[in-house]
C-alpha positions in Angstrom: -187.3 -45.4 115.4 -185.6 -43.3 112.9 -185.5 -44.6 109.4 -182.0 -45.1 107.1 -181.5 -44.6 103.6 -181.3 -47.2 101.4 -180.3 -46.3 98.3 -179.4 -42.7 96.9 -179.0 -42.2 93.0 -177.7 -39.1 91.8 -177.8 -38.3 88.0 -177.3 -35.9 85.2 -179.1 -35.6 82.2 -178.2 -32.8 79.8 -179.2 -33.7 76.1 -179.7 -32.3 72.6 -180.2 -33.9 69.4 -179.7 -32.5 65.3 -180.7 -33.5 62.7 -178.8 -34.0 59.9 -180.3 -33.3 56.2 -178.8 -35.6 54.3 -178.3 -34.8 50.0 -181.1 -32.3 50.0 -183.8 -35.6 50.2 -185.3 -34.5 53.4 -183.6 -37.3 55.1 -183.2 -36.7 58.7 -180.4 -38.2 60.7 -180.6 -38.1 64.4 -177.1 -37.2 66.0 -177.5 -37.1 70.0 -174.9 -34.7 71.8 -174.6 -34.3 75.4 -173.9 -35.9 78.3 -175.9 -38.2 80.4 -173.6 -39.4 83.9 -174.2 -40.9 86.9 -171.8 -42.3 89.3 -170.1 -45.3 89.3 -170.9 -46.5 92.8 -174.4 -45.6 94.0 -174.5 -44.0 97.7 -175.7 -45.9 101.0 -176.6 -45.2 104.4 -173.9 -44.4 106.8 -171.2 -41.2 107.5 -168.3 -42.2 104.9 -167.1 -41.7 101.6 -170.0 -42.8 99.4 -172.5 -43.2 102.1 -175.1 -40.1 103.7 -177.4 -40.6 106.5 -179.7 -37.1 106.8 -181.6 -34.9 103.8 -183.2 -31.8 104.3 -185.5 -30.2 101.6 -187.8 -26.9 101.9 -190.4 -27.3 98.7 -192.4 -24.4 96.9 -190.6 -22.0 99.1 -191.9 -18.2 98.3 -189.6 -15.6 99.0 -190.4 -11.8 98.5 -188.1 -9.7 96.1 -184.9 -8.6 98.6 -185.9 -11.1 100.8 -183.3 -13.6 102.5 -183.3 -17.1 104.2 -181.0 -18.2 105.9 -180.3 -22.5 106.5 -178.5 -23.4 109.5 -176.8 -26.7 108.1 -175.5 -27.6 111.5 -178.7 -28.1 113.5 -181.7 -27.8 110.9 -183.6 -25.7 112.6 -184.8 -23.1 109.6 -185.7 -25.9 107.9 -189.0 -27.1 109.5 -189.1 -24.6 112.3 -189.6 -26.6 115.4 -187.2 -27.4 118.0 -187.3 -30.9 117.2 -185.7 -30.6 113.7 -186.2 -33.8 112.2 -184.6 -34.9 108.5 -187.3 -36.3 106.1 -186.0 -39.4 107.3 -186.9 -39.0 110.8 -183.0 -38.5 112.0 -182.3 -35.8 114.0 -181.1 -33.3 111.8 -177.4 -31.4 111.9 -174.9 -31.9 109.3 -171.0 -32.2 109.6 -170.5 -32.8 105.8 -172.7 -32.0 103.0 -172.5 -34.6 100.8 -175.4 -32.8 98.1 -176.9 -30.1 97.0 -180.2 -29.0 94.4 -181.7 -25.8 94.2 -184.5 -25.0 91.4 -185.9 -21.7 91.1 -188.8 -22.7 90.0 -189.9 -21.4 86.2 -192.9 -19.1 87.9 -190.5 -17.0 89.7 -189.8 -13.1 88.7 -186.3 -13.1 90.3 -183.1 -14.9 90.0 -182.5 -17.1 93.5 -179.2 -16.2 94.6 -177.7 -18.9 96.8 -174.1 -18.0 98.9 -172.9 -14.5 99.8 -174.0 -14.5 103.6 -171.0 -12.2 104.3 -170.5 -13.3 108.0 -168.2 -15.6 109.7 -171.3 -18.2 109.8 -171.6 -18.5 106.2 -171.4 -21.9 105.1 -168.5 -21.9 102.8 -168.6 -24.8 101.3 -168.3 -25.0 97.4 -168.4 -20.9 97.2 -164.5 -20.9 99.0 -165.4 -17.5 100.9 -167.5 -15.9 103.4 -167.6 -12.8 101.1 -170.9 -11.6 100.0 -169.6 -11.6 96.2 -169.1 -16.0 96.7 -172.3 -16.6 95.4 -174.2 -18.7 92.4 -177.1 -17.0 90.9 -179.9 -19.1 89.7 -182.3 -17.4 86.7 -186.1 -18.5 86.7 -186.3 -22.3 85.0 -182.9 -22.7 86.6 -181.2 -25.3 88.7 -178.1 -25.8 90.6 -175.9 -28.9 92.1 -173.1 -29.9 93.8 -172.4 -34.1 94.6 -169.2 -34.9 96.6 -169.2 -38.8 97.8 -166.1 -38.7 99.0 -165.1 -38.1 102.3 -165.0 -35.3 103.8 -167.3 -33.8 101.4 -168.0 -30.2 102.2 -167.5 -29.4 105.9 -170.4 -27.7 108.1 -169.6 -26.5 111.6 -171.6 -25.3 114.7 -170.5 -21.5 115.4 -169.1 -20.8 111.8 -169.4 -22.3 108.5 -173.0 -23.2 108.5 -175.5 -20.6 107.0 -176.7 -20.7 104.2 -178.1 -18.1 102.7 -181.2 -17.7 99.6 -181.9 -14.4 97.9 -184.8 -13.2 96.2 -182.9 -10.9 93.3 -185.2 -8.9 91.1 -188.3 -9.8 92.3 -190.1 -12.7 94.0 -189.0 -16.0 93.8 -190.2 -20.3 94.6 -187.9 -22.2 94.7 -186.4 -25.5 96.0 -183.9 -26.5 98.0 -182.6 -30.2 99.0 -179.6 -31.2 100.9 -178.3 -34.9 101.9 -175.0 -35.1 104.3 -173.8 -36.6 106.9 -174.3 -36.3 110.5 -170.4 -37.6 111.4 
């Protein structure tokens, strides 16, 4: 029996705070900048706007310097690597719409991870508009990157094109992270 999400939260936290010296008197005055968001109406199970039924995540990923990998977001299978291809939820994974999308390269790393850019007519276009090997987003070490679109569609994945996506190792040898939650109609 395959499992169903209950609840997805997606947030962003991006804070700094000054301090004000007040008259000289070593008086400091906190004053928080920033921007800390989350949406509105939190994501449930299911294959319409605001809802996402599979997530697939490769963790501590290492990938040599030049070195690619390459996601099919249509049928999972360079995710886990079996012919079964099962979400962490236990759904049979295969995405139509991507819904969201983290990648970390982790602090450790020597590279940048370079996400996008896999120049054929698979290439998932999704937020990167192209299948050009220049529509990429690079990611220093430390780094993270995201995309959230609840609506419906989000961003479309198909079977014989638009549906590879591509990680580089730029610069030297990279971990990294890499989650995605969709939907599978």
């Amino acid at each position: 029996m395959a499992s169903a999400l209950r609840r997805f939260n997606f947030a962003l936290r991006m804070t700094a705070e000054l301090f004000h010296n007040l008259d000289d008197a070593n008086v400091l005055v906190p004053a928080p900048i920033g921007l800390d968001w989350e949406p509105v109406t939190p994501l449930t199970s299911g294959t319409t706007a605001n809802k996402l039924d599979l997530e697939l995540q490769n963790r501590d990923k290492a990938l040599t310097s030049a070195a690619t990998d390459d996601y099919n977001l249509f049928d999972g299978s360079t995710f886990d690597g079996t012919a079964t291809n099962f979400d962490m939820l236990g759904n049979a994974a295969g995405f139509t719409e991507v819904v969201a999308v983290l990648a970390h390269n982790q602090s450790t790393s020597a590279g940048n991870m370079v996400i996008g850019g896999q120049g054929d007519s698979t290439a998932w276009t999704g937020p990167f508009g192209g299948k050009l090997s220049t529509d990429i987003q690079i990611i220093h070490p430390g780094g993270i990157y995201s995309i959230f679109a609840p609506d419906d569609p989000a961003y479309a994945v198909a079977n014989t094109t638009n549906h590879i996506f591509q990680v580089l190792a730029s610069g030297g040898d990279i971990t990294y992270d890499l989650v995605f939650f969709g939907r599978s109609a």
